[in-house]
N, C-alpha and C positions, 0 to 999 in steps of 0.2 A: 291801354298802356302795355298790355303781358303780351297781348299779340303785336304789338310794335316792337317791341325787345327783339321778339323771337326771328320776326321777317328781317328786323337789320343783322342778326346773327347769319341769314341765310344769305345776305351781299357784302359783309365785311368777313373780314376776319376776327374771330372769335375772341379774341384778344384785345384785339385793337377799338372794340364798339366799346365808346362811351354814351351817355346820358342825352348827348348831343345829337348823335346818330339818333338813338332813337325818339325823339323827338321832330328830328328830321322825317322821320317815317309814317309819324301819327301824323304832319300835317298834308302829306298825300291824302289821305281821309277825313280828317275833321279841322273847323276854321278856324288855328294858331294864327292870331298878329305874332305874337312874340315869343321864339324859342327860348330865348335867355330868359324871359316871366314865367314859361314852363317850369325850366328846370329851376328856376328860384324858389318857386312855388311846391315842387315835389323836396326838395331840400328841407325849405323850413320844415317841411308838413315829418317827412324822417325826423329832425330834430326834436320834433313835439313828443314824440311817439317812439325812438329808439331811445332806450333805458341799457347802461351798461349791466355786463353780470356780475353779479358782486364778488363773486369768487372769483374771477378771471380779474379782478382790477384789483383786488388786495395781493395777488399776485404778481401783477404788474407793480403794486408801490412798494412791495416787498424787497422785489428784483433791485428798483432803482435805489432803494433806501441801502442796499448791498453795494451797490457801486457799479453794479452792471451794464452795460451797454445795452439797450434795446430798439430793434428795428422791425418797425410792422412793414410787413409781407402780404398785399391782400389782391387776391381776383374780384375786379371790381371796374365797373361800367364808371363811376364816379373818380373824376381826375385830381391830382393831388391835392389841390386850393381846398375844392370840394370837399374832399375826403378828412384834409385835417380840420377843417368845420365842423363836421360831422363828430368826429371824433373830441373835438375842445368842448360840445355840447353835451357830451356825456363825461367832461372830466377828467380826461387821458392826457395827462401835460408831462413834458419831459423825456420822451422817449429821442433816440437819437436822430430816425433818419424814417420816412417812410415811401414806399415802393408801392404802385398800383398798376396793375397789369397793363389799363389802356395804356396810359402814358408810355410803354414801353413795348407793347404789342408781344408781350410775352407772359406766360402762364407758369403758375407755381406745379404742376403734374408732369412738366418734362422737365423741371429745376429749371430752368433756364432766369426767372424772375430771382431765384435764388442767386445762383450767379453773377447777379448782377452785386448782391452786397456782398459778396470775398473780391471782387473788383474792386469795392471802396475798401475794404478795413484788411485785407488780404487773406492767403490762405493758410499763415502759420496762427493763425488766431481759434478756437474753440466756437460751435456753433451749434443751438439746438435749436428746431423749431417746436414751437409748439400751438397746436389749432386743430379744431376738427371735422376737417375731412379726410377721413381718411388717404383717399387717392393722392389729394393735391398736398397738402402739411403733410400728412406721415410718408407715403412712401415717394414723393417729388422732390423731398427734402434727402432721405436716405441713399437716392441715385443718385447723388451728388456728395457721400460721402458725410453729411450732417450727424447729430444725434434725431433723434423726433422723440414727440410724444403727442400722443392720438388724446386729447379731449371728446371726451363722447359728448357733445352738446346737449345742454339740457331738454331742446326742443324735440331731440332725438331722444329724449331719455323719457321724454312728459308724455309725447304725441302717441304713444303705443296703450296710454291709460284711457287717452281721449275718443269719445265717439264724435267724429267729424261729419257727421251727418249733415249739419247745420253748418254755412258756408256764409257768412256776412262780420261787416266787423266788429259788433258784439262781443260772439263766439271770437274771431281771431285776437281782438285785446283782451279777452282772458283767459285764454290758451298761451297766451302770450305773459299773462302776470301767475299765471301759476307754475308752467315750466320755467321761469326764469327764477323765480320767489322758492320753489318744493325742491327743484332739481338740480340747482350751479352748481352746489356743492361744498356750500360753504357752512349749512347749519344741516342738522337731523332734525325732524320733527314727529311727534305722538300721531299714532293713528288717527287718533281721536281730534288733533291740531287739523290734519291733515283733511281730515271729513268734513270740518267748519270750512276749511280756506275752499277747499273743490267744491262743495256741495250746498253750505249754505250762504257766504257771502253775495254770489250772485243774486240769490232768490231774495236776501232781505235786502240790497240795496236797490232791485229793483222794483220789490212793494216798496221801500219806500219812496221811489219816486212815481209809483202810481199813487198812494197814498193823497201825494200834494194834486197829483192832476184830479181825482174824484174832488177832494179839499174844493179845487176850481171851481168845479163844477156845478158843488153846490155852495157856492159861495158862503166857506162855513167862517164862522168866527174864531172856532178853536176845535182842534184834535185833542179826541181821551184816547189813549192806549189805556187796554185793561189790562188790569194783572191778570195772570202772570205770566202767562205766555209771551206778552208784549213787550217785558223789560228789555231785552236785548236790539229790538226792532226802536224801544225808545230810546233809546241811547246813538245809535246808528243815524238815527234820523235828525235828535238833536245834536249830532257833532257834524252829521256832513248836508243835512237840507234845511231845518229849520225854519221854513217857508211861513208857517201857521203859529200863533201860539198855539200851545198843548200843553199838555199834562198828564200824570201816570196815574191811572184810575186804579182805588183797592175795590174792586169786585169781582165775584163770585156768581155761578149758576144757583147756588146755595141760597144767596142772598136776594137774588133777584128775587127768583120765586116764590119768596116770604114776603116783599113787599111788597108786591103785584096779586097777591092772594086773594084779594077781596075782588079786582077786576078779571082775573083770572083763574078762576078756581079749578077749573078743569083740566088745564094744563099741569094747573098744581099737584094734583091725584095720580093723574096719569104720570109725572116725572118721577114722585118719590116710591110711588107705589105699585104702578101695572107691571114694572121690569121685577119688582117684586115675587107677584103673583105669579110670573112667566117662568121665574129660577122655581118657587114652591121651596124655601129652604130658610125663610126670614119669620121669625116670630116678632108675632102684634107689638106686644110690646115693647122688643127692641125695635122695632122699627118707629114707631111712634117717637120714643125716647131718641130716636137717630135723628129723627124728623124736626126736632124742636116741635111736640104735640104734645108732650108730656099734659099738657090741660087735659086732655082726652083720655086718660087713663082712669080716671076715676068712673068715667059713665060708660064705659066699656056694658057693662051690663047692664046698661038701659038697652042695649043694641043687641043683645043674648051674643055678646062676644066674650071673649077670656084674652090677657095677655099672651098668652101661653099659647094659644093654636097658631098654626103655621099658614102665613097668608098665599093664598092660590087663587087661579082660576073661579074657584068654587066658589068661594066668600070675598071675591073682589069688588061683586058689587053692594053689598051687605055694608060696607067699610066704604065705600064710595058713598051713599047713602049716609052713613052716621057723618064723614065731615061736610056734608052738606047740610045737616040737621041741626051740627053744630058752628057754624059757618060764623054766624054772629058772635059768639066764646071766642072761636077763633082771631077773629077779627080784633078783639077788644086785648086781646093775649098778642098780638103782631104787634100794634101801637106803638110800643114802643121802637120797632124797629124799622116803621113806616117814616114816624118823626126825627129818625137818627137819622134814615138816608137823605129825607129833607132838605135837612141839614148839610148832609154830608156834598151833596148837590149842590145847593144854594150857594157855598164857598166857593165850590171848583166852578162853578158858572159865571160868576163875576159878573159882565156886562154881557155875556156873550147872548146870542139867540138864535144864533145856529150850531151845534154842534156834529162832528162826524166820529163816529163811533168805531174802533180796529180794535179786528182780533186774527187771531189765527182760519180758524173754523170751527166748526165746518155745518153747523145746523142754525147760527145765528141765535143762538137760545138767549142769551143774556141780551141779548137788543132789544128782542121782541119784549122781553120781557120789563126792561126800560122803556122800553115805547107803551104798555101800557101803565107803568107809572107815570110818565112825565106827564101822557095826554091826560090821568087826574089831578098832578099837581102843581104843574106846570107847565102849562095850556099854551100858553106864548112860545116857548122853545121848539125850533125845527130839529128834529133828529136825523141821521142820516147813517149807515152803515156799511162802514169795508172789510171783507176780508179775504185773507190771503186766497182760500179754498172755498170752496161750498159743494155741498152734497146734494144731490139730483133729487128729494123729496120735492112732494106737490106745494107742500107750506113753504119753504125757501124759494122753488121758483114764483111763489106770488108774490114774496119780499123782494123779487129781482124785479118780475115784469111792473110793480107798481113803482119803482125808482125807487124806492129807498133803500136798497139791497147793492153790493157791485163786490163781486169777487176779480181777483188780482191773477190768478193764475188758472184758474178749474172752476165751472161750476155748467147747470146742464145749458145753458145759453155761450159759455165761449171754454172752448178746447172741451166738450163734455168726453172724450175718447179718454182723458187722462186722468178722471175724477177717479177716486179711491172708491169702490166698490164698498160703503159704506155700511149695508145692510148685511155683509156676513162675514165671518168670521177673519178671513185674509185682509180685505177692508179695514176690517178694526184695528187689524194689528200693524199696517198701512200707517195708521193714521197717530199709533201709538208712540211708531219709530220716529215718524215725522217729527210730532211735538217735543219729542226726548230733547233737539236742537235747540228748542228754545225755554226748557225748562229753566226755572227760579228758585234763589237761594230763600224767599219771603216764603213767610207764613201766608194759608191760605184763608180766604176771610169766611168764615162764617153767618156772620149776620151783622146788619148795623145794629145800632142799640142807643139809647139813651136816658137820662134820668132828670130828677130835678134842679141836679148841679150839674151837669154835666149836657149840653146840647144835643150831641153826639158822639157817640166812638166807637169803635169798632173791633168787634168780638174777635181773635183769631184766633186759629188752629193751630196746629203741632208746626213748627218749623221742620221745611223738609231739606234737610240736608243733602244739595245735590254732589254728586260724586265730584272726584277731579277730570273724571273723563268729560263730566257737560262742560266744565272749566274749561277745559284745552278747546273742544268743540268751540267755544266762543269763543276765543281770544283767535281760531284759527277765523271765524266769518269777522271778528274786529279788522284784523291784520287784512285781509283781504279787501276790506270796504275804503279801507286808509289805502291801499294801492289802487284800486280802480276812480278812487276821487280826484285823486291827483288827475291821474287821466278825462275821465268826466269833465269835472268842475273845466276843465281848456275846449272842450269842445261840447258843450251844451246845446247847440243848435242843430247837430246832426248826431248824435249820440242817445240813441233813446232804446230803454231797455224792454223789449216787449214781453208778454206775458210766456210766452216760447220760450225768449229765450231764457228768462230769469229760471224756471223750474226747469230748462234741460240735463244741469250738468246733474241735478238729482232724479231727475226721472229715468237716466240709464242706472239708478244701483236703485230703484224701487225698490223692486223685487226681485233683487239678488239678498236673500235671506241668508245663507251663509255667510255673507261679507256681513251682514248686518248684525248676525250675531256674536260673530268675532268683534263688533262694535261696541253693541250694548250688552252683552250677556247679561253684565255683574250689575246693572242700574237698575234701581228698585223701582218697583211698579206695586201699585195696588194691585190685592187678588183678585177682586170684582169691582165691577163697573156700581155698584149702588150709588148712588148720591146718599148722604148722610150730610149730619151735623153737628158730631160729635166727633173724638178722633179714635175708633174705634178700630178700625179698617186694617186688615192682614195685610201687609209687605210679603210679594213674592220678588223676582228678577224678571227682565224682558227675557232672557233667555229662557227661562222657565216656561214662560205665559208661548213662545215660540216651538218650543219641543211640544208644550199640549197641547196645541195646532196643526201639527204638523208641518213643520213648515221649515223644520229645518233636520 
């Protein structure tokens, strides 16, 4: 079609080529029955898909609501009939008269198109144009003795932010809803507005529509989104796909690991403990007390341990040893929060017997660690798990290669070049920035729990009061997911967002760290990575944790 255009440009006159022509020209090459079903056919498909600028039309009902007279002026392939189609489809009613180059074989850059309306309304009359091309609207108007005024088009104003790398139409309809949406010129919006609408709405509307194809796949009964990274992702999904029942899961790595402790003990030691030993700066028994172990405190010195010494390398396996010894205490001390999650399960599971499990990323910890809860206590239920990211360890690529594993954007089986460098230092902080976007106003959950009145409930932490900056952050991927559905939801059948392109428009500001810290400076982060289960834990800032990195 763009090489048709251009060839009837080279045998007509420039002016004078309509939609007609070229169509005429595509059917020397490819087998059109019918010109007229062409052009019907590219018509409707503009209609679908040109969205007016909002600035530019509240202008326009400004003008007329004034009394004004207005006549659109356009260089355009598309003949009058056409043209005002086009234009009633975006809402444009009232205007007085309008002019299109073919019809006239004359061009708005030598005025002559202008020309034509001081013909109709004369030339004692007041005349500005306004549009922006430069050459043709501002100075094709001015040689003709007009006022002008140069619109810098939003496209023009957006396309200089954008990495165009990526050429399909994906990318061109949301280049196309951002520059129209960031840039008319009708609102300002926060940087922070402005990060969500560019960078996250693409990625979470289209995990969530991988979300539903995995859902397929494994012909699940129902989707958990976990807290709390998930909140935002479940909200999105339940206002614009809603394919699956679901539900919004209160869980925790915290909690997992305490109910899977008797199946899993090893991994249990090593999460609360090895990173421990690796800093050498955590006493016994605060960590113990962090831990939910406090049972353990008493027989410390059956072990020739002290609360007081500092756990390391040296005495890591001494204490690996002791809860192993005590494994059974343990166990009997967990109960009740073995019985809470039960519980807690048993509700959310209803009839179902497949479930698929979403999260963010990136190591799959709380799955696995549901997978071996449910295979003790709920043997019948198939689990399955998606997420957005996955990190390149050997334990994750087995949760992929055995199918029950499927990441949406990065993991070391699809795009592994883009995966977040997860083992060191820039990696982590990678993955810190990442999550900031979908961080939660909810408490985070500590442990299930229960009693003899009580089935279940659930212990929670400190409410982490997220800033207004993740506020705007959302409300900009909200705003953003409401404009590309509109779009979406009309063309379903050839509109599919793939793993490229949903993480492109954020993986050009990965790791641009200065933009990112003019982002998140002032957003609080824990000082260290421990897992605990208390709420004990030092508040630093991202900015903070970035400067003693290096990294910005």
């Amino acid at each position: 079609r763009i090489k048709a255009e251009a060839e009837a440009r080279m045998h007509i006159e420039n002016a004078r080529v309509t939609i007609y022509d070229i169509y005429k020209m595509m059917k020397n090459y490819l087998s059109i029955d019918s010109i007229e079903k062409m052009v019907r056919l590219e018509l409707d498909t503009e209609k679908e898909f040109c969205t007016a600028n909002p600035y530019m039309q509240y202008v326009f009902n400004e003008l007329l609501a004034r009394g004004k007279k207005i006549v659109i002026v356009s260089d355009m392939y598309l003949p009058n009939s056409l043209m005002m189609e086009l234009l009633e489809s975006c809402q444009y009613h009232g205007y007085d008269m309008l002019l299109v180059s073919c019809d006239y074989g004359m061009e708005k850059a030598s005025g002559e198109l202008q020309t034509e309306v001081i013909k109709k309304y004369g030339s004692n009359k007041k005349y500005i144009h306004i549009g922006d091309n430069k050459n043709s609207d501002f100075w094709g108007s001015k040689s003709i003795g007009w006022d002008a005024y140069h619109y810098i088009s939003c496209s023009e104003l957006g396309n200089i932010f954008r990495n165009t790398k990526l050429d399909n139409i994906v990318q061109s309809i949301y280049s196309g809803i951002v520059n129209n949406h960031l840039y008319n010129g009708i609102a300002s919006y926060s940087k922070e507005y402005e990060h969500g609408f560019l960078y996250g709405g693409l990625l979470v509307y289209g995990f969530c529509e991988y979300i539903n194809i995995i859902a397929m796949q494994h012909s699940v009964d129902k989707i958990w989104f976990l807290a709390r990274d998930m909140d935002i992702v479940y909200k999105i999904y339940n206002t614009y796909f809603n394919t699956f029942d679901n539900e919004y899961i209160v869980a925790s790595r915290s909690s997992a690991y305490e109910i899977s402790f008797e199946e899993n003990t090893e991994e249990y030691i090593e999460f609360y403990f090895k990173s421990r030993a690796n800093a050498g700066t955590s006493k016994l028994g605060d960590a113990l007390k962090e831990t939910d172990l406090n049972v353990l405190l008493k027989c410390l010195k059956d072990y020739h341990l002290d609360s007081d010494i500092i756990i390391s390398n040296n005495n890591y396996e001494q204490i690996r040893k002791m809860i192993y010894s005590e494994k059974e205490r343990i166990i009997r001390y967990f109960k009740n929060s073995v019985d809470g999650a039960k519980q807690y399960f048993k509700e959310r599971l209803g009839n179902a017997s497949s479930v698929l499990l979403v999260d963010v990323g990136w190591g799959a910890t709380i799955f696995n660690q549901l997978r071996y809860f449910f295979k003790r206590h709920f043997k019948d239920i198939k689990l399955s798990g998606a997420l957005l990211g996955a990190n390149s360890s050997a334990y994750v690529n087995d949760l992929i290669t055995s199918g029950f594993l499927s990441a949406g954007i990065f993991s070391s089986t699809l795009n592994p070049e883009k995966c977040f460098k997860f083992e060191t230092l820039e990696g982590n902080a990678q993955t810190m920035l990442f999550e900031a976007m979908f961080s939660s106003n909810e408490a985070t959950l500590l442990k299930y729990d229960s009693s003899d009145t009580d089935p279940y409930c659930l212990v929670m932490g400190h409410k982490t009061e997220i800033s207004q900056q993740i506020f705007d952050i959302q409300k900009g991927i909200t705003d953003f997911c409401e404009l590309f559905s509109k779009i979406a939801n009309r063309n379903k059948d050839i509109l599919h967002i793939s793993s490229v392109d949903s993480f492109y428009p954020y993986e050009t500001i990965a790791k641009d760290y200065d933009y990112l810290y003019l982002m998140f400076s002032n957003v609080k982060e824990y000082e260290d990575g421990f897992p605990r289960m208390i709420d004990n834990r030092k508040l630093t800032t991202i900015g903070e944790i970035l400067i003693k990195r290096g990294l910005v």
